[in-house]
Backbone as JSON Lines, residues from 0, in Angstrom:
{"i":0,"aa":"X","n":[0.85,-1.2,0.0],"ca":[0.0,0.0,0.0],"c":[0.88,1.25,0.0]}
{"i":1,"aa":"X","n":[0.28,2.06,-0.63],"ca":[1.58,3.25,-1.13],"c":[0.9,4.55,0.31]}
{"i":2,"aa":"X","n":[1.74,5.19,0.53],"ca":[1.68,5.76,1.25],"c":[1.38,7.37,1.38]}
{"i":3,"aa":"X","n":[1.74,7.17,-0.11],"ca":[1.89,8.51,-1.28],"c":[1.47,8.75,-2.7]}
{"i":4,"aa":"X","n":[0.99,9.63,-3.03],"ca":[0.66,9.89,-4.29],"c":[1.74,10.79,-5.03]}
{"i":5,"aa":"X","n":[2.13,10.82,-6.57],"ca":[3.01,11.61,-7.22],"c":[1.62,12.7,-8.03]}
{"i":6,"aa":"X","n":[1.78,13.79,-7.77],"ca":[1.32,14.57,-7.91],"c":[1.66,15.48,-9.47]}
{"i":7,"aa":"X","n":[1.21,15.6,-10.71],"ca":[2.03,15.8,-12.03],"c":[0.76,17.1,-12.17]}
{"i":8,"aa":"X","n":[0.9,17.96,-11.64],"ca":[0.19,19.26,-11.57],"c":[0.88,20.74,-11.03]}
{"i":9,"aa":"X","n":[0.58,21.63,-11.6],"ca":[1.32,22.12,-11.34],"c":[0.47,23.74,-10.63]}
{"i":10,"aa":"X","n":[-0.94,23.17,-10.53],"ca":[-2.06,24.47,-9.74],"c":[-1.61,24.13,-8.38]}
{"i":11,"aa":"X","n":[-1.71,25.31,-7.91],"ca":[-2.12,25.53,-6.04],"c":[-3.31,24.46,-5.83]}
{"i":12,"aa":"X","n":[-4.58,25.31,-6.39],"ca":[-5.71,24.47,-5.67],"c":[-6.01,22.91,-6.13]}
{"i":13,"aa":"X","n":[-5.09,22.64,-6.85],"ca":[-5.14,21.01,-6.7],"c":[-4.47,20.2,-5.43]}
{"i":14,"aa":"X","n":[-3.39,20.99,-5.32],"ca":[-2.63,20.54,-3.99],"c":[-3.79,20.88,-2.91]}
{"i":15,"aa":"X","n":[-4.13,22.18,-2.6],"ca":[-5.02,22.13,-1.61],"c":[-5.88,21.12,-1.16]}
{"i":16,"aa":"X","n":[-6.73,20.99,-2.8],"ca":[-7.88,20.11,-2.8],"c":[-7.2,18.53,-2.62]}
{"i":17,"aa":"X","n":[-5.9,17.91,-2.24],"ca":[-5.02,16.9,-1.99],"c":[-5.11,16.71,-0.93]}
{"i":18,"aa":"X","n":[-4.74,17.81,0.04],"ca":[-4.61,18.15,1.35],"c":[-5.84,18.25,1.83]}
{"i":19,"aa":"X","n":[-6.98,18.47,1.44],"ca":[-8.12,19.02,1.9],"c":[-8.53,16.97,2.29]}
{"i":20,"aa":"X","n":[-8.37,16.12,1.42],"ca":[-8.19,14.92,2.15],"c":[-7.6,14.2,2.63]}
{"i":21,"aa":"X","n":[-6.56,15.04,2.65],"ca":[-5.67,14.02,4.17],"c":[-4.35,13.26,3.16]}
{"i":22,"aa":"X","n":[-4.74,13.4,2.02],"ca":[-3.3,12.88,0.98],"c":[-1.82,13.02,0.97]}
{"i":23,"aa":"X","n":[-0.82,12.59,0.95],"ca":[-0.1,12.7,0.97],"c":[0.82,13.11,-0.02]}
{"i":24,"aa":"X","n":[1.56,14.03,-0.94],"ca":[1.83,13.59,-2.39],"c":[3.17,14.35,-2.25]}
{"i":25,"aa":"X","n":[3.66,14.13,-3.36],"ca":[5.19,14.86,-3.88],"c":[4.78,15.14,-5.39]}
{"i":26,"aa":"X","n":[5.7,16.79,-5.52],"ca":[4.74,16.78,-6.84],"c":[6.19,16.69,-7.82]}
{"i":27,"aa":"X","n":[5.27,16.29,-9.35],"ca":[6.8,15.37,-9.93],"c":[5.77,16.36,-11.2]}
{"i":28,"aa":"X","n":[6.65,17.79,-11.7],"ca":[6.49,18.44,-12.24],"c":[7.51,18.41,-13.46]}
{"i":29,"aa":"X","n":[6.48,18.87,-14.92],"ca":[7.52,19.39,-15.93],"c":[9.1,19.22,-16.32]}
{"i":30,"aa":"X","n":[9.86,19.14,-16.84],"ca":[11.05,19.27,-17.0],"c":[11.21,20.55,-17.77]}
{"i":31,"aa":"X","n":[11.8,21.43,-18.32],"ca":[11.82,22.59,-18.88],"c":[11.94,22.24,-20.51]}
{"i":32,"aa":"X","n":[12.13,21.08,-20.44],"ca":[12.05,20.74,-22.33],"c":[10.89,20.29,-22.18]}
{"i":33,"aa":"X","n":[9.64,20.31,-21.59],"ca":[8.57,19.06,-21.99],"c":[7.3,20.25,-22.79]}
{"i":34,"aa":"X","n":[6.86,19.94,-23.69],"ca":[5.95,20.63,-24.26],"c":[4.64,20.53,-23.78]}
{"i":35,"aa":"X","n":[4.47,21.2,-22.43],"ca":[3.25,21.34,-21.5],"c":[1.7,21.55,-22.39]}
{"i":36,"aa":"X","n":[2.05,22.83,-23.3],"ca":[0.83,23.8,-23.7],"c":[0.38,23.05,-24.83]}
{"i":37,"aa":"X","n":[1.32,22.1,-25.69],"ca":[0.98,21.6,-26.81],"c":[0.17,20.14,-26.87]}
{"i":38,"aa":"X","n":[0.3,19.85,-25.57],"ca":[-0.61,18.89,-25.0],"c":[-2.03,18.76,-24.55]}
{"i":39,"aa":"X","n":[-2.74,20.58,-24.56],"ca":[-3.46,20.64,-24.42],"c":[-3.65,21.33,-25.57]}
{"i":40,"aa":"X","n":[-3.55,21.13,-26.56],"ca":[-4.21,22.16,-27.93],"c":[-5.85,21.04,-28.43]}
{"i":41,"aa":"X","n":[-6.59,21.64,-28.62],"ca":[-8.0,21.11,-29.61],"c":[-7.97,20.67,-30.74]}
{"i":42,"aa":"X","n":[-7.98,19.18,-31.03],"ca":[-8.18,19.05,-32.56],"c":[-9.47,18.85,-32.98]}
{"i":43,"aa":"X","n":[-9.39,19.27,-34.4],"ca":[-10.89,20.01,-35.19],"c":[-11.84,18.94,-34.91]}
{"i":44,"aa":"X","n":[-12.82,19.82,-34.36],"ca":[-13.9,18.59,-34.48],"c":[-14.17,18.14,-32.95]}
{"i":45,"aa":"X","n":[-13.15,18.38,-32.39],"ca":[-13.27,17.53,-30.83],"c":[-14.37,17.84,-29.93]}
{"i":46,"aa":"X","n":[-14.73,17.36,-29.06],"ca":[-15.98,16.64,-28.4],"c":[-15.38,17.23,-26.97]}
{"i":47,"aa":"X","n":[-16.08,18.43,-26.37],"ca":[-15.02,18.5,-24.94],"c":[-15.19,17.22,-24.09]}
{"i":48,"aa":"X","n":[-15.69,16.56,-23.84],"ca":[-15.54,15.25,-22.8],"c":[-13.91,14.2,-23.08]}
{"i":49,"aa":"X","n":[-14.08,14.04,-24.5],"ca":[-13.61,13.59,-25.58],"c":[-11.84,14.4,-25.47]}
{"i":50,"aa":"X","n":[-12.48,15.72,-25.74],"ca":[-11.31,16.61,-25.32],"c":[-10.3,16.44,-24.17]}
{"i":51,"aa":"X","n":[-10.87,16.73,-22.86],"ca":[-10.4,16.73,-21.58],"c":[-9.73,15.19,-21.14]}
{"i":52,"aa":"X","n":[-10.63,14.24,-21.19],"ca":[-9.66,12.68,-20.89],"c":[-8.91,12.55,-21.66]}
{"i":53,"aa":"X","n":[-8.58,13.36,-23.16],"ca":[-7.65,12.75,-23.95],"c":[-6.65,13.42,-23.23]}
{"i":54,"aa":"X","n":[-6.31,14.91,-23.01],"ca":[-5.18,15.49,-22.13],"c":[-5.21,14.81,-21.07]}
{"i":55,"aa":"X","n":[-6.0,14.65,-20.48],"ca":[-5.98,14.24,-18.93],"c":[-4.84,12.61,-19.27]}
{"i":56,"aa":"X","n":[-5.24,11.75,-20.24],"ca":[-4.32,10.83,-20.79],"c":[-2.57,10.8,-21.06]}
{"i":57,"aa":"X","n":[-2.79,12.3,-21.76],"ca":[-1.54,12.71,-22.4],"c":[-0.48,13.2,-21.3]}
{"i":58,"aa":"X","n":[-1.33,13.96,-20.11],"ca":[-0.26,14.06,-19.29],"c":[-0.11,12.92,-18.54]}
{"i":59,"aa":"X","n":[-0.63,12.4,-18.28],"ca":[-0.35,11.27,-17.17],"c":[0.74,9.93,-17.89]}
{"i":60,"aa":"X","n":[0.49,9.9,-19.54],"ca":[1.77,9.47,-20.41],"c":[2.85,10.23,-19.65]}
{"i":61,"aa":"X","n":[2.87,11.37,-19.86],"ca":[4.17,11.95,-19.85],"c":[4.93,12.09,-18.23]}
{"i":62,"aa":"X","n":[3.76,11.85,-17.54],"ca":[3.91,12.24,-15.42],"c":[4.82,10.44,-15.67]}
{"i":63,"aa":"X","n":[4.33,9.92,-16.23],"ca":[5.0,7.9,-15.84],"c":[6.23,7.87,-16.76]}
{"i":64,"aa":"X","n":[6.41,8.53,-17.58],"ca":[7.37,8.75,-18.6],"c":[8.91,9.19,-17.32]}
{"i":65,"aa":"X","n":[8.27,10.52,-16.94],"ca":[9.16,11.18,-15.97],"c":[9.58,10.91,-14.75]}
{"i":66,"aa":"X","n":[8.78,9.85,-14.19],"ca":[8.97,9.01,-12.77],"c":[10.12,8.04,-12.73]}
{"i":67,"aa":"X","n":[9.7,7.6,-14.73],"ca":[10.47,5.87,-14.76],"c":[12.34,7.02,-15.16]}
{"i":68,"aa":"X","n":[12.5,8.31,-16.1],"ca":[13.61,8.64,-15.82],"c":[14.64,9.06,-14.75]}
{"i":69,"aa":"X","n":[13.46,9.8,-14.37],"ca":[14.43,10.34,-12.8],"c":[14.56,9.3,-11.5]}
{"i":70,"aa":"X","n":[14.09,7.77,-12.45],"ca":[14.32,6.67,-11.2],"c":[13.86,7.01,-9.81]}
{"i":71,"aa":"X","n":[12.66,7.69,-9.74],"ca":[11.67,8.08,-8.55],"c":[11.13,6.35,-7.99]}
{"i":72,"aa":"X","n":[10.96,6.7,-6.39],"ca":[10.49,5.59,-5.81],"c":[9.07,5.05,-6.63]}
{"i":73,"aa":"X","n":[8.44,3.99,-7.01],"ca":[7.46,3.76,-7.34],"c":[6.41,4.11,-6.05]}
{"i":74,"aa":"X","n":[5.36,4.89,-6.76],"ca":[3.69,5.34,-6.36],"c":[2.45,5.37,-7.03]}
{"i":75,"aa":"X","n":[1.26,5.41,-6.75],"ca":[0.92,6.29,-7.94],"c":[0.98,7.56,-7.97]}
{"i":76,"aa":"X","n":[0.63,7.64,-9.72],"ca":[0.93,9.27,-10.38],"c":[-0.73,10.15,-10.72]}
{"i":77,"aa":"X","n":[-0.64,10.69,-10.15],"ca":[-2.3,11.64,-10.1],"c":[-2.1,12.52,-11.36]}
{"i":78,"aa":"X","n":[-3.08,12.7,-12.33],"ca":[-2.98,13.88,-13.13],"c":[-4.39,14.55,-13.08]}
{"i":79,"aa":"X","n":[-4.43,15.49,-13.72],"ca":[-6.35,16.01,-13.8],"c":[-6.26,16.97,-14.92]}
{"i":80,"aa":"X","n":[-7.09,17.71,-15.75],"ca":[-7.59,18.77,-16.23],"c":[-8.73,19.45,-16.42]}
{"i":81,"aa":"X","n":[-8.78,20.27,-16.32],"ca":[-10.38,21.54,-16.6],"c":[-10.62,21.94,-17.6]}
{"i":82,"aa":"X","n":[-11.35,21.7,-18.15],"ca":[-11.81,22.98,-19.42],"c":[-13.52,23.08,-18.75]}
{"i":83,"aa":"X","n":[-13.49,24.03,-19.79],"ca":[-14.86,25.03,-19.7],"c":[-15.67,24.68,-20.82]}
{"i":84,"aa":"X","n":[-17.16,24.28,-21.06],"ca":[-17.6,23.79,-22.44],"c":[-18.9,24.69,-22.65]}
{"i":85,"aa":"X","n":[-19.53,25.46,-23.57],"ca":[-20.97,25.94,-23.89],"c":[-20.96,25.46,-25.03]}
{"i":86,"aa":"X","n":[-22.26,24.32,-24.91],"ca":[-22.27,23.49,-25.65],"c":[-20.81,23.11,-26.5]}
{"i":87,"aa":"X","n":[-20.41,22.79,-27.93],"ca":[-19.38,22.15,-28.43],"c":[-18.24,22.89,-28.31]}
{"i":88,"aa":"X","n":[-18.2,24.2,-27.85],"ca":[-17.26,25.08,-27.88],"c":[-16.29,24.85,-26.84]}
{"i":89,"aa":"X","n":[-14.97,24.36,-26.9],"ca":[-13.94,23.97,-25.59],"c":[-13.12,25.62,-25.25]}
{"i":90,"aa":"X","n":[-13.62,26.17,-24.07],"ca":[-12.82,27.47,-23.47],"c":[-11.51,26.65,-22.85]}
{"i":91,"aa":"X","n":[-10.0,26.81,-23.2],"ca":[-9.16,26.66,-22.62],"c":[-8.51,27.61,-21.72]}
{"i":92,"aa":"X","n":[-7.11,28.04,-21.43],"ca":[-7.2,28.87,-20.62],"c":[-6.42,30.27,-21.95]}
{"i":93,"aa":"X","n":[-7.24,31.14,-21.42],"ca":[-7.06,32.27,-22.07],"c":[-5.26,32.81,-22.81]}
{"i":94,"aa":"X","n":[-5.41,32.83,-23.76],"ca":[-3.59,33.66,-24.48],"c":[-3.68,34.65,-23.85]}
{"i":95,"aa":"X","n":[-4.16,35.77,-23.92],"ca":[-3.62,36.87,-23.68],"c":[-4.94,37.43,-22.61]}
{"i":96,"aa":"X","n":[-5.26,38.92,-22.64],"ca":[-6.4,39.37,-21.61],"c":[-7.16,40.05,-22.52]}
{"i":97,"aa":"X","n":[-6.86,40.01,-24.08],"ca":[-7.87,40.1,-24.76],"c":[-8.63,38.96,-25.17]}
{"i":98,"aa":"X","n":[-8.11,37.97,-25.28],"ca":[-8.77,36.77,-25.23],"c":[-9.53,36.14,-23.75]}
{"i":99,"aa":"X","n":[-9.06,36.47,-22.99],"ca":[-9.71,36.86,-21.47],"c":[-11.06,37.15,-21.55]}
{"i":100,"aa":"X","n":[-11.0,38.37,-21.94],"ca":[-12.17,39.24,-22.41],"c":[-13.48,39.21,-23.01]}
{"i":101,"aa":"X","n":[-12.93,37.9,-24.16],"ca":[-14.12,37.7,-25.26],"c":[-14.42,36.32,-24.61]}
{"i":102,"aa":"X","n":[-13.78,35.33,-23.54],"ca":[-14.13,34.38,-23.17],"c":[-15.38,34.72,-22.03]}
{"i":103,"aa":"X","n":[-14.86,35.71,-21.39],"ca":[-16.06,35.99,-20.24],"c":[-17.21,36.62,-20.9]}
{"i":104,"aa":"X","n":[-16.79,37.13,-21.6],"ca":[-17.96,38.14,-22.7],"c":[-19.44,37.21,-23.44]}
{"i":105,"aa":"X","n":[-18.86,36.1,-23.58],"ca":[-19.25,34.1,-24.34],"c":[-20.19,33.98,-23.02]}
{"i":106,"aa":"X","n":[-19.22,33.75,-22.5],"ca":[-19.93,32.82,-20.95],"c":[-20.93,33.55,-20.2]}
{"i":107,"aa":"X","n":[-21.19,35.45,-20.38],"ca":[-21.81,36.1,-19.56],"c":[-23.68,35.8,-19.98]}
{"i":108,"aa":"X","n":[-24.23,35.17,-19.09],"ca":[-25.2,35.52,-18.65],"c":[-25.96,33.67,-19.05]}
{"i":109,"aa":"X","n":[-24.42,32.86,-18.99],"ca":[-24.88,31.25,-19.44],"c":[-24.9,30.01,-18.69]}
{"i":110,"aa":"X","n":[-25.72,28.91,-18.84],"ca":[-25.16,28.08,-18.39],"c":[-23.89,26.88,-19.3]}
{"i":111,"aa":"X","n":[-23.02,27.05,-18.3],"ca":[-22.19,26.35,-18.74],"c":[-21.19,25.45,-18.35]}
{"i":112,"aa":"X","n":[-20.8,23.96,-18.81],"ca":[-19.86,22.99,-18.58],"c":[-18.83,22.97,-18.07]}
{"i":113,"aa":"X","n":[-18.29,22.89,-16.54],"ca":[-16.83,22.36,-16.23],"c":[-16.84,20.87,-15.9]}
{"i":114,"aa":"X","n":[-15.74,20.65,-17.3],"ca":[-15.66,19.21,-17.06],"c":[-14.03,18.95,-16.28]}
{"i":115,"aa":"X","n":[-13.85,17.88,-15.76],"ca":[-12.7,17.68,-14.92],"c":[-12.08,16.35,-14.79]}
{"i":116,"aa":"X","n":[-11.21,15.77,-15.73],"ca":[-11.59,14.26,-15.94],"c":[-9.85,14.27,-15.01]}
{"i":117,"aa":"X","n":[-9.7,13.38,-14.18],"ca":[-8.67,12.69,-13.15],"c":[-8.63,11.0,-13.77]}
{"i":118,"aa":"X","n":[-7.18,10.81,-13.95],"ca":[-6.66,10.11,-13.62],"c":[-5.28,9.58,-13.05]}
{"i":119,"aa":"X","n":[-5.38,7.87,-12.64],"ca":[-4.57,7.4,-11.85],"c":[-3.79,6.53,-12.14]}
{"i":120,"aa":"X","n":[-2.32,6.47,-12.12],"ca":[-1.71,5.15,-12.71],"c":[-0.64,4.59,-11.63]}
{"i":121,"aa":"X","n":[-1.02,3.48,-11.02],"ca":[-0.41,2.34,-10.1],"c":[0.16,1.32,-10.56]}
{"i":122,"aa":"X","n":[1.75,1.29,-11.28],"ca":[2.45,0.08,-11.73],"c":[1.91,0.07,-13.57]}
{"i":123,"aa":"X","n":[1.17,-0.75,-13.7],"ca":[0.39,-0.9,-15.55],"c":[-0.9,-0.6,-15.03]}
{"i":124,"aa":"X","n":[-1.59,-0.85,-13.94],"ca":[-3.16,-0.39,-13.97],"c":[-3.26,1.2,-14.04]}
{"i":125,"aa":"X","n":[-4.2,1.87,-14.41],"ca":[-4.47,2.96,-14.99],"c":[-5.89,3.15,-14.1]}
{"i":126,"aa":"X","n":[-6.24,4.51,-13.52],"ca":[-7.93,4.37,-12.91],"c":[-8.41,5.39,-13.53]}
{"i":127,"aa":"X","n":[-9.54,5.92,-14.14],"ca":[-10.04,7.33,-15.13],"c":[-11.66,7.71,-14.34]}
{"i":128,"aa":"X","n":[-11.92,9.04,-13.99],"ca":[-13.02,8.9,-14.05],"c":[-13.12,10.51,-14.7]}
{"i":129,"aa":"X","n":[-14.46,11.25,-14.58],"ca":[-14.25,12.51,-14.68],"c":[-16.05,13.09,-13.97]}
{"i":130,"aa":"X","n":[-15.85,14.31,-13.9],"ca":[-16.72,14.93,-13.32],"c":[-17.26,16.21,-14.01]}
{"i":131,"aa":"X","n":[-18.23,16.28,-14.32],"ca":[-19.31,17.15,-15.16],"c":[-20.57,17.9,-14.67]}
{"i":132,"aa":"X","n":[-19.88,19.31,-14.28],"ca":[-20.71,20.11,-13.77],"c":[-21.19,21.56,-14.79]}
{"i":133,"aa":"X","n":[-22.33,21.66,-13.77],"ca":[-23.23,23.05,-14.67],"c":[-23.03,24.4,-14.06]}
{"i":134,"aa":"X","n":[-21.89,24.99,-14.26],"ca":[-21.97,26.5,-13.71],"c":[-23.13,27.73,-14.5]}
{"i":135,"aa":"X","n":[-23.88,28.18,-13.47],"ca":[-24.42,29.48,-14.31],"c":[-23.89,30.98,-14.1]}
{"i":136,"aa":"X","n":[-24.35,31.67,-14.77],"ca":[-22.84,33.11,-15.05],"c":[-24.43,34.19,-14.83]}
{"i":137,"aa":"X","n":[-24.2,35.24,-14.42],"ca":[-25.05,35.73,-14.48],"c":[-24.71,37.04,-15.85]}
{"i":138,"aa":"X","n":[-25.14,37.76,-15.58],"ca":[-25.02,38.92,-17.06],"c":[-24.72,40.02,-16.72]}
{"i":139,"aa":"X","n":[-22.82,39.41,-17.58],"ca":[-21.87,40.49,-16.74],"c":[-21.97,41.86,-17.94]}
{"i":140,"aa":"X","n":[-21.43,42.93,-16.75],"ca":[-21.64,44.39,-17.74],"c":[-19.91,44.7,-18.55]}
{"i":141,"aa":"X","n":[-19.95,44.82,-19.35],"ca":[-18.54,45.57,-19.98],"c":[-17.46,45.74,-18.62]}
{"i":142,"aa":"X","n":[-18.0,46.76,-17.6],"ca":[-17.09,47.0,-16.51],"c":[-16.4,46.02,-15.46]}
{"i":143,"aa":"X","n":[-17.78,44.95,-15.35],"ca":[-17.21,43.97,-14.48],"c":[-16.35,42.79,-15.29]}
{"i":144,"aa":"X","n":[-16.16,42.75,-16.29],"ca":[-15.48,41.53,-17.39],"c":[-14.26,42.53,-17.43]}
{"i":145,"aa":"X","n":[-13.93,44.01,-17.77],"ca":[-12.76,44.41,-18.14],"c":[-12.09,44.45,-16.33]}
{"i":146,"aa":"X","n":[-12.68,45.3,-15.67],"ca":[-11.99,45.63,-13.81],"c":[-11.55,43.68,-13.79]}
{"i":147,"aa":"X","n":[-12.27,42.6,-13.96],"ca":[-12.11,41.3,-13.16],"c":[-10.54,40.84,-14.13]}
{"i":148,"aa":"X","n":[-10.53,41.01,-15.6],"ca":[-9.59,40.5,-16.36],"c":[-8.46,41.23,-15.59]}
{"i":149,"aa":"X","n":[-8.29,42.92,-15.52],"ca":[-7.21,43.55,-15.12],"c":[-6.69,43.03,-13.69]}
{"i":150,"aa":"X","n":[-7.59,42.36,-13.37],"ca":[-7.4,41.43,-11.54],"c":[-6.1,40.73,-12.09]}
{"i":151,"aa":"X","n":[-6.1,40.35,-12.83],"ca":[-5.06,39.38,-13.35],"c":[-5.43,37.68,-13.06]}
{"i":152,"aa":"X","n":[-6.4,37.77,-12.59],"ca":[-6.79,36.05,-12.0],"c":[-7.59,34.98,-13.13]}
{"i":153,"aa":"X","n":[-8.01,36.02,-14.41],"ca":[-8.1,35.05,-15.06],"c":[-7.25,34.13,-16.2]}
{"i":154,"aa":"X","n":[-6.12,34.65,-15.74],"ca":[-4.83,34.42,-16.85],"c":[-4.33,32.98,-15.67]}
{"i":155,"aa":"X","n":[-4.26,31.66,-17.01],"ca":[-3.76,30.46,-16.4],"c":[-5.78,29.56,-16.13]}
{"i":156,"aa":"X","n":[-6.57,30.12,-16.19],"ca":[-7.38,29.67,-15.63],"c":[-8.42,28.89,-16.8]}
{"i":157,"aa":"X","n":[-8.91,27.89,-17.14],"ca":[-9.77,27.42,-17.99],"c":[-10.86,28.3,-18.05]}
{"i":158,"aa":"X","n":[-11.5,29.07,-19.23],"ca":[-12.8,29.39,-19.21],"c":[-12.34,30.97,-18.64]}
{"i":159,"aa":"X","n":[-11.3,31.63,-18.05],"ca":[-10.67,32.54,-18.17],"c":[-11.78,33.18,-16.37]}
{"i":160,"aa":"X","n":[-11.49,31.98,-15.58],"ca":[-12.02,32.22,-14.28],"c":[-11.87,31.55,-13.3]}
{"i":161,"aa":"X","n":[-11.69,31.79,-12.04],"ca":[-11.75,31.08,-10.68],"c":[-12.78,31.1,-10.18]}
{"i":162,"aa":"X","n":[-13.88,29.71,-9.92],"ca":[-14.56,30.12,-9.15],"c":[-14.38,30.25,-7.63]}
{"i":163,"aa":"X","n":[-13.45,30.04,-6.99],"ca":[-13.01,30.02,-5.95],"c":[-12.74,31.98,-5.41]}
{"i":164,"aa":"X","n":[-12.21,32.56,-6.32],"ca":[-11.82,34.09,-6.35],"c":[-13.04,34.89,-6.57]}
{"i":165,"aa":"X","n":[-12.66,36.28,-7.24],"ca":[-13.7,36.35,-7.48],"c":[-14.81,36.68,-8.09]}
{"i":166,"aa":"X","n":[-14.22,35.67,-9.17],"ca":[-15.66,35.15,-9.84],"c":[-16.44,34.19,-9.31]}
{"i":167,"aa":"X","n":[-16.25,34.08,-8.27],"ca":[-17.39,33.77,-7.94],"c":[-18.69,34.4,-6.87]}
{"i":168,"aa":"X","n":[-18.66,35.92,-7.76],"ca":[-19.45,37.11,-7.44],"c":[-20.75,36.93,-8.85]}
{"i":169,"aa":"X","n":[-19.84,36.09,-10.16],"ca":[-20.84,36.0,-10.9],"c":[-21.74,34.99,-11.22]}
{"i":170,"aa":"X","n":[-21.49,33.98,-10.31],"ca":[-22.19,32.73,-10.16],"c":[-23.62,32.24,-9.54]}
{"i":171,"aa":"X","n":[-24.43,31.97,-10.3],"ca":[-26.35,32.4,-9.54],"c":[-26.51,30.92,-9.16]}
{"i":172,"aa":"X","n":[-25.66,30.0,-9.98],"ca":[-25.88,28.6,-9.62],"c":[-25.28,27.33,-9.78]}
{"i":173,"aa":"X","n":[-25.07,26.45,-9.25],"ca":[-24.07,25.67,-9.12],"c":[-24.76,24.2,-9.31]}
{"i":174,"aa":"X","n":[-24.58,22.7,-10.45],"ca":[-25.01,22.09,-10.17],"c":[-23.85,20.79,-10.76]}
{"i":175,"aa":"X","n":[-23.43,20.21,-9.87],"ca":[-22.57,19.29,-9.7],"c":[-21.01,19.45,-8.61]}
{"i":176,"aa":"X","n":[-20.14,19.34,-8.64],"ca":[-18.84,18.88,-7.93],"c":[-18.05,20.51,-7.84]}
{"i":177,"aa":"X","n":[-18.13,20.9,-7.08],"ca":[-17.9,22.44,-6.44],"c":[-16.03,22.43,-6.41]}
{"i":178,"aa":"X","n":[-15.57,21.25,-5.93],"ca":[-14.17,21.14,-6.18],"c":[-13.86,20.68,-7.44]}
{"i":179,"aa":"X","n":[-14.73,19.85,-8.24],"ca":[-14.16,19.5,-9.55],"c":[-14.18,20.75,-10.29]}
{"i":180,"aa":"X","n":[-15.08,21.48,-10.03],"ca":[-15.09,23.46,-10.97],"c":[-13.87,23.35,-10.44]}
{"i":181,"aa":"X","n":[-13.43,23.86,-9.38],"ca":[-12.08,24.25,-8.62],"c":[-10.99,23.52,-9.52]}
{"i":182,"aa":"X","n":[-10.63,22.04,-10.05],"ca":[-9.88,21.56,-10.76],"c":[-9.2,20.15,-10.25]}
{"i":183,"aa":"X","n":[-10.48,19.93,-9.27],"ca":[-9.72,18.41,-8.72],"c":[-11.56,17.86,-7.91]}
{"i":184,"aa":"X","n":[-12.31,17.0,-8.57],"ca":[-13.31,16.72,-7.85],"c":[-12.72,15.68,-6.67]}
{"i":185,"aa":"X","n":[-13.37,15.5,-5.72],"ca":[-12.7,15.55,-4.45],"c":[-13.61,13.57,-4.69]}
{"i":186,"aa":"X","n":[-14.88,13.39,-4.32],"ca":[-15.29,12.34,-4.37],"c":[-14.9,11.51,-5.59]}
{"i":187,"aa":"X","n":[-14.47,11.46,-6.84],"ca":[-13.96,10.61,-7.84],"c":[-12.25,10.8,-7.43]}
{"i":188,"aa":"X","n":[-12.02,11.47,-6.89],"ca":[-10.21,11.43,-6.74],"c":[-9.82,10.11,-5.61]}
{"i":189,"aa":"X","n":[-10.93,10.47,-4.54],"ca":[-11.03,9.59,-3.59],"c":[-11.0,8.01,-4.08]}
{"i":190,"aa":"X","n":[-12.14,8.11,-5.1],"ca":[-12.18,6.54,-5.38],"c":[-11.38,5.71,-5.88]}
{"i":191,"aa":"X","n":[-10.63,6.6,-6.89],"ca":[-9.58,6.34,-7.63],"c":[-8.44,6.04,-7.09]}
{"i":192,"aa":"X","n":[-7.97,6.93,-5.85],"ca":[-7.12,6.13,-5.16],"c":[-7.39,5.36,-4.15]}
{"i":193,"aa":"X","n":[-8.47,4.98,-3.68],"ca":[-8.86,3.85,-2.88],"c":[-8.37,2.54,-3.76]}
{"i":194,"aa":"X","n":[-9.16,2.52,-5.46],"ca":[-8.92,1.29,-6.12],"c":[-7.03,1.23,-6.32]}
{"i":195,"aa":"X","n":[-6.44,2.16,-6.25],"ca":[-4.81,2.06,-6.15],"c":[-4.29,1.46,-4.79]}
{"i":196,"aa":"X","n":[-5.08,1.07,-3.65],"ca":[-5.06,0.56,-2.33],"c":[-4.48,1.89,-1.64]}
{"i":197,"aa":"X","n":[-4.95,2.91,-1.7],"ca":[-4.29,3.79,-0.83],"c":[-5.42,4.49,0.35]}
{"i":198,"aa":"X","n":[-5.35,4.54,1.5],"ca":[-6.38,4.67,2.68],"c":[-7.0,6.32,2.69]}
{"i":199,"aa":"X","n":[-8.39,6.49,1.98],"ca":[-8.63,7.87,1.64],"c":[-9.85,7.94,1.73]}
């Protein structure tokens, strides 16, 4: 029974949301040659569900890739990702704060998709699940989309927002996994490493 999880993330509030159950992890981040951003690019046509487990896949290739070089103790390796979906449209996290801009501008006054697909890899077994929630946005004005972008908090963020910060001043309703919005659903993370035999 592992004692520990390898952690291949590189947000705050995933660690939190780690800690928030009692987990233990070491985080086994990036190398400076690894092509992070290109791992999450959209190909034409893609399906966000479709979308998100395929990254959520791609890094967790690359988190077991990096364990087996740097001859790290064997654990398992945790990965996760967020995107933002209205209907087929995948919001990643914003280029610049003009693109910021026209993402919150999309999303103002909608309901819309954070999906959050986690997985787990223990030795060759692999565990996947993901979590699919309905955020609603209420109907933001010009002032509150430009003052919240200049916050600087939506840069790095899927969907070009935290609901944890605060955007979540524009939120009327919430229906599914409150930490999976956040970027780590807390009840499928759990299970996933229970089936890795780890006590959670």
């Amino acid at each position: 029974m592992s004692e520990f999880v390898y952690l291949a993330s590189q947000s705050p509030r995933r660690r939190q949301l780690l800690e928030q159950l009692g987990v233990r992890y070491e985080l086994l981040l990036p190398d400076a040659h690894e092509d992070t951003e290109g791992i999450e690019a959209v190909l034409p046509g893609e399906a966000p569900v479709r979308y998100v487990r395929r990254v959520t896949g791609l890094k967790l290739d690359a988190a077991v890739q990096r364990l087996r070089l740097r001859g790290l103790p064997p654990a398992p390796v945790l990965c996760s990702d967020t995107t933002v979906a209205l209907r087929r449209v995948i919001y990643g996290k914003p280029q610049d704060e003009r693109d910021a801009v026209r993402m919150l501008r999309e999303l103002s006054g909608t309901t819309h998709r954070v999906l959050t697909a986690v997985a787990v890899q223990n030795g060759r077994r692999r565990h996947e699940s993901i979590s699919d929630s309905r955020v609603s946005f209420a109907s933001l004005s010009a002032r509150q989309v430009r003052d919240y972008v200049a916050s600087g908090e939506p840069m790095g963020k899927a969907g070009a927002y935290a609901i944890q910060g605060r955007a979540g001043a524009f939120v009327t309703a919430i229906r599914g996994s409150y930490p999976g919005i956040m970027g780590l659903p807390l009840y499928e993370t759990a299970q996933l490493l229970r089936a890795c035999g780890m006590a959670v």
